[in-house]
C-alpha positions in Angstrom: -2.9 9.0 -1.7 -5.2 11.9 -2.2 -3.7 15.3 -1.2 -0.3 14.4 -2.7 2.5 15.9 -4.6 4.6 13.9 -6.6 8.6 14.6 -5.8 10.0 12.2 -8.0 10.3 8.4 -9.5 13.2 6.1 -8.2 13.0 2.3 -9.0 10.0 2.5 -10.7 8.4 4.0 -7.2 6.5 7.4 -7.2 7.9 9.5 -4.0 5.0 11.7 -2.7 4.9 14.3 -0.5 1.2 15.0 1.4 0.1 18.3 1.3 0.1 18.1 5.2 3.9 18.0 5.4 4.1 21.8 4.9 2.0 22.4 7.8 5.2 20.8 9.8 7.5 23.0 7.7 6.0 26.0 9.1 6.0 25.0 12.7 9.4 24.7 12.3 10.4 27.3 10.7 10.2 29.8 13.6 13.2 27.8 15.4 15.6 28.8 12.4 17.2 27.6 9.7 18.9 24.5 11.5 15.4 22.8 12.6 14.6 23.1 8.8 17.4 21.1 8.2 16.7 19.1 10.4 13.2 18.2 9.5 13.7 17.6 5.7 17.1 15.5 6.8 15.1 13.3 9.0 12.3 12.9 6.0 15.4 12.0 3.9 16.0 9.2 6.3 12.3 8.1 6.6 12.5 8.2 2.3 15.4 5.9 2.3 13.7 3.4 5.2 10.4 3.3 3.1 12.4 2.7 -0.1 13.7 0.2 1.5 11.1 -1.8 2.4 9.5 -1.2 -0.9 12.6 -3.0 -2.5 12.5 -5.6 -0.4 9.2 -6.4 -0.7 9.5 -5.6 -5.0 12.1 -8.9 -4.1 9.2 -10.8 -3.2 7.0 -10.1 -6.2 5.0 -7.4 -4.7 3.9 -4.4 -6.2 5.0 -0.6 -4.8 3.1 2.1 -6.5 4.3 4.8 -4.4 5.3 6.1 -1.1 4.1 8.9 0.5 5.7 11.6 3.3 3.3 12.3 6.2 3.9 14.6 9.5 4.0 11.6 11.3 6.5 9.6 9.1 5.9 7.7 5.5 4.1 5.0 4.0 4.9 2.6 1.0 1.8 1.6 -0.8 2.0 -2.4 -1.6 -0.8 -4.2 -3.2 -0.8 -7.1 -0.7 1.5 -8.4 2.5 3.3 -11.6 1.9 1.8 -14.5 3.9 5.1 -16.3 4.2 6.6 -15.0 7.4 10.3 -15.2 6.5 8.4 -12.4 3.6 6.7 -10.5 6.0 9.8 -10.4 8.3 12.5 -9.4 5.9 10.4 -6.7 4.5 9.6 -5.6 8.0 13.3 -5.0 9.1 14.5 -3.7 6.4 13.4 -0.4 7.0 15.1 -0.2 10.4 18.0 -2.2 10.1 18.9 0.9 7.0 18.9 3.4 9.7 21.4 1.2 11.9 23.3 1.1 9.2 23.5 5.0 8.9 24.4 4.5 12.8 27.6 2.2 11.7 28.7 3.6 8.2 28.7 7.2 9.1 30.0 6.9 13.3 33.8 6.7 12.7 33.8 9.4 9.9 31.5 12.1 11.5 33.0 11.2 15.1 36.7 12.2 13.2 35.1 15.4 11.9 33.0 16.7 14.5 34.7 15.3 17.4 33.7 13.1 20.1 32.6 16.0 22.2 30.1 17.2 19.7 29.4 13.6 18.8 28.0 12.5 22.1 26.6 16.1 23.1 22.8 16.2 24.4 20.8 16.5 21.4 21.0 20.3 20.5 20.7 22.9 17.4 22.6 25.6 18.7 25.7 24.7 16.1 25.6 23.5 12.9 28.1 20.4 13.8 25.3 19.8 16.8 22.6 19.9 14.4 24.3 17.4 11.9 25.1 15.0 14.9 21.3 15.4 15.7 20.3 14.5 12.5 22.7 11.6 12.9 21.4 10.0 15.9 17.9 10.3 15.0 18.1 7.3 13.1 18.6 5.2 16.2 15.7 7.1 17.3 13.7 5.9 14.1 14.7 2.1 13.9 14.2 1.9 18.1 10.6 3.5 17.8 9.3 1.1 14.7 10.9 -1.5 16.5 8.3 -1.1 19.0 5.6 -3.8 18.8 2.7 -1.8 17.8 0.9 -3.4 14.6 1.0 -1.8 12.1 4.0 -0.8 12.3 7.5 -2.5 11.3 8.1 -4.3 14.5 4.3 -5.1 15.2 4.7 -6.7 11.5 8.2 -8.5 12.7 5.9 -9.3 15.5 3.2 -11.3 13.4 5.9 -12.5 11.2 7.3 -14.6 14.7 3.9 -15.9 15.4 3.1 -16.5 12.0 5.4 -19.8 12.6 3.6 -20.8 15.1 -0.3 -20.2 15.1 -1.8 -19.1 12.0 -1.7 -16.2 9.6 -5.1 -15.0 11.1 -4.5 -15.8 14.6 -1.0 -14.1 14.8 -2.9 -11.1 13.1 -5.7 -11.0 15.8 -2.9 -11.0 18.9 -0.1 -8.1 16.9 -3.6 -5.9 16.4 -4.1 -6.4 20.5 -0.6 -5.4 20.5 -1.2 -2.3 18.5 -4.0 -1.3 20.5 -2.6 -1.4 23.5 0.3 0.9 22.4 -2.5 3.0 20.9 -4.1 3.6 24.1 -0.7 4.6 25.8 0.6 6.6 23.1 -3.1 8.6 23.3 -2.6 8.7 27.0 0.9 10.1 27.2 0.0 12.4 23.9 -3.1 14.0 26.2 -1.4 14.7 29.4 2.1 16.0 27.8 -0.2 17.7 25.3 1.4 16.1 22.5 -0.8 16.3 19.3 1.8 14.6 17.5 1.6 11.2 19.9 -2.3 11.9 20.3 -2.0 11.3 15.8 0.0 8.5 16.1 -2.3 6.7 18.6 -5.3 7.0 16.3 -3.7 6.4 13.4 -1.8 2.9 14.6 -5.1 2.1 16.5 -7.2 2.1 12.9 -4.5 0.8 10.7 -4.4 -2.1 13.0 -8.2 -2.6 12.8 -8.1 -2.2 9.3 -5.6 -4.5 8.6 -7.6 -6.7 10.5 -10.6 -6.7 9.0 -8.7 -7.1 5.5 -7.1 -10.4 7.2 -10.5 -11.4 7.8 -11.8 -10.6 4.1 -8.6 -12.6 2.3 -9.6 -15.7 4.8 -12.9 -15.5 3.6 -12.2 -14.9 -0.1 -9.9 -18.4 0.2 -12.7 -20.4 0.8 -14.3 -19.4 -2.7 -13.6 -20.0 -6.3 -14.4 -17.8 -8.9 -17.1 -20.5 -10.5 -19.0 -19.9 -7.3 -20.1 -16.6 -7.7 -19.8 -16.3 -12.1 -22.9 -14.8 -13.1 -24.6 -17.2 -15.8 -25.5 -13.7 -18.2 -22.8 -12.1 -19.9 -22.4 -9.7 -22.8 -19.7 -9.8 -24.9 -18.4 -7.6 -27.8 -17.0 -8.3 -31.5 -14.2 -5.4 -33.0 -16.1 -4.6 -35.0 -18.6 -2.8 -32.6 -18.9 0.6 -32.2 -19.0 2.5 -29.0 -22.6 4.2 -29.7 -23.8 0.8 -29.6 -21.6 -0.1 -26.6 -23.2 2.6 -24.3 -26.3 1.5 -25.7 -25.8 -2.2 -23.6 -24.0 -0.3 -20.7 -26.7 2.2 -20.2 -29.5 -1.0 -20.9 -27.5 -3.6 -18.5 -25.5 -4.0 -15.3 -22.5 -4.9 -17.2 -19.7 -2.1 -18.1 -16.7 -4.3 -18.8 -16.5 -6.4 -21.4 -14.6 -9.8 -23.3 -14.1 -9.1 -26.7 -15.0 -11.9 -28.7 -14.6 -12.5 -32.5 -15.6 -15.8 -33.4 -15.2 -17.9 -30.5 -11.4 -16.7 -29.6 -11.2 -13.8 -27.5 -9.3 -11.0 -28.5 -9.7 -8.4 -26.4 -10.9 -7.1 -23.3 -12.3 -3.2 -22.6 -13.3 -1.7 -19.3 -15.4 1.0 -18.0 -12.9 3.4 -17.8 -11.4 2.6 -21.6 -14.5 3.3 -22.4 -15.5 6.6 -21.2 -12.0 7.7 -21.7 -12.7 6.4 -25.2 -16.0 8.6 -26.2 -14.6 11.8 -24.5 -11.4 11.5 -26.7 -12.9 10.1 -29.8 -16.9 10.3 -29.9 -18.9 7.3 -30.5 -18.0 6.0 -34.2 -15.2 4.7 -32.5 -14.6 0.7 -32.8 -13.7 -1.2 -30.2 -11.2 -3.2 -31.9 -9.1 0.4 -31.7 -9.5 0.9 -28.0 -9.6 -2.4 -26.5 -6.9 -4.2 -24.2 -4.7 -6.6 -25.9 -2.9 -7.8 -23.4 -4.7 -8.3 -19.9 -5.2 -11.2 -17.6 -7.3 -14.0 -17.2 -9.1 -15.4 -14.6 -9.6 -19.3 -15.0 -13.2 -20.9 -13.0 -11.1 -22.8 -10.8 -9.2 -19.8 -9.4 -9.3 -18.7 -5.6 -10.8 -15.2 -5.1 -8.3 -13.7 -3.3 -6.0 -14.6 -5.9 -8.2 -12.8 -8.7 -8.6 -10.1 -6.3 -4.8 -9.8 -5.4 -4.4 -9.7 -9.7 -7.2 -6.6 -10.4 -5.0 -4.8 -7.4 -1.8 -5.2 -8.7 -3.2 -4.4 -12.5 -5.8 -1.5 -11.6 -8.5 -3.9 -12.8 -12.1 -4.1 -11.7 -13.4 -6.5 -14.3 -11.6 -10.0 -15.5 -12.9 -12.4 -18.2 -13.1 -15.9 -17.0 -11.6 -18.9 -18.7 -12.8 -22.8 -18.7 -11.0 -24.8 -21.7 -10.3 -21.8 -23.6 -13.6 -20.2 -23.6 -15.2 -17.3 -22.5 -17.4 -18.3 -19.7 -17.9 -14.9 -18.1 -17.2 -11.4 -16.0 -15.7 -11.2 -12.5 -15.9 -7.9 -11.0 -14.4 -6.5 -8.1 -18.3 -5.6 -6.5 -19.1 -9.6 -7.6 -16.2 -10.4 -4.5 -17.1 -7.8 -2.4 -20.9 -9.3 -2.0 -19.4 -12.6 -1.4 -17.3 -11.1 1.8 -20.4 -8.6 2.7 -22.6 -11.9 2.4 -20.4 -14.3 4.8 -19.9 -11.6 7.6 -23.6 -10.9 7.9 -23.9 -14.8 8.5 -20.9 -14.9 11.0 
């Protein structure tokens, strides 16, 4: 996400923070030392229920690049949602159910040390032991409020996973995006006349993520419908080895095409994108050969393959191009703008 910092790397997982975090660090930071504590603490928490999600969903053959801090909470970038809804549902509580286990594991051994007085105390900073059972508690806090129903979040998701088993994927999509709305409009509501800028972000941000998710529902059910043959341009140009990359910006800049199968005699041994190759000519000039640059290993798209499927694979591999296979053979280019006509194309006829 743009505006990020990177912490650090756990599980293969980038841990961001946004650079609009600090701007909660210094609202805080008049209230003392303690609600310091108690804001990175709680982030701690919100880390470890994102991770969590992320390894679930890792489980499941899905892709985590990163997961970013926010004000209002985190968010685990995946490549795609799991259609299956015992997926969907298992990644979805996973985040919660690790802050009711903070709730379990740590209530005998912090009720022992700070006492049940200070334990069950109204929420309060004015000690450090009231601070620490703050911190504690707001982890029922955090499972209880993603619990709530409000696509996208984890128990709108848990939500589409339940009706996922009985309508389908797109229908149970189209009623947990009402759902998210409608606790949109409240959250705005309440956020406006308590003035509560925090609950006024919230509102608009669940409110758009649902839509958005929505829309990208609506895309992968169109996409399904399509093969990659259906849209393969006839035209391609390919590349030998042996080419150098004066003469490859030559048939960029003197066609549409910028990615590009590299074929010596009919078997294809390479494949070299757009961004290979300007990274190419700024590092090495242009007597450069492509057999030096190119991608050796990279994946194929076959002409009988779905296009969400190829786009679900240039996602998860930071690909916008894909040579396409029929018996072996180069028979052309798929590129990520070649599927996004195809959606732009359907909608304008719906």
């Amino acid at each position: 996400m743009k505006g990020s910092i990177k912490l650090f790397k756990i599980f293969g997982i980038a841990i961001n923070i946004h650079i609009t975090f600090f701007l909660l660090i210094l609202l805080v930071i008049p209230g003392g030392v303690k609600w310091v504590f108690l804001v990175l603490g709680v982030f701690a928490f919100v880390t470890m229920h994102e991770l969590c999600h992320a390894l679930v969903a890792k489980r499941f053959g899905v892709t985590v690049r990163e997961i970013t801090l926010l004000p209002i909470g985190g968010i685990a970038s995946m490549t795609k949602i799991p259609e299956k809804p015992i997926q969907e549902f298992l990644i979805s509580i996973a985040g919660p159910l690790s802050n009711v286990a903070v709730i379990a594991v740590f209530f005998f051994p912090l009720k022992h040390l700070l006492g049940a007085e200070v334990l069950f105390h109204p929420l309060s900073t004015q000690t450090w032991p009231l601070t620490i059972a703050y911190l504690y508690w707001i982890n029922l806090m955090l499972a209880g409020f993603n619990l709530i129903p409000a696509f996208p979040m984890d128990g709108g998701r848990v939500l589409r996973a339940l009706l996922a088993t009985r309508i389908s994927y797109q229908q149970a999509t189209k009623v947990a995006v009402i759902f998210g709305h409608v606790f949109a409009l409240i959250f705005l509501y309440f956020g406006i006349v308590r003035f509560n800028i925090i609950l006024v972000i919230i509102a608009v941000f669940i409110y758009t993520s649902a839509s958005g998710e929505e829309a990208q529902v609506d895309i992968k059910e169109t996409l399904k419908k399509f093969r990659v043959r259906d849209i393969l341009p006839r035209d391609f140009v390919s590349l030998t080895s042996g080419t150098d990359l004066a003469k490859v910006l030559e048939v960029v800049f003197h066609s549409h095409q910028e990615d590009f199968p590299v074929i010596d005699g009919k078997t294809l041994v390479g494949f070299i994108t757009r961004h290979d190759i300007m990274q190419a000519v700024h590092q090495y000039g242009t007597a450069k050969p492509v057999g030096e640059i190119m991608r050796r290993a990279f994946p194929r798209a076959k002409d009988t393959d779905s296009l969400i499927k190829i786009q679900n694979i240039m996602n998860e591999r930071e690909m916008r191009a894909l040579p396409v296979m029929k018996d072996d053979e180069v028979v052309g280019i798929v590129t990520i703008e070649d599927i996004g006509r195809v959606y732009a194309i359907v909608s304008q006829k719906g």
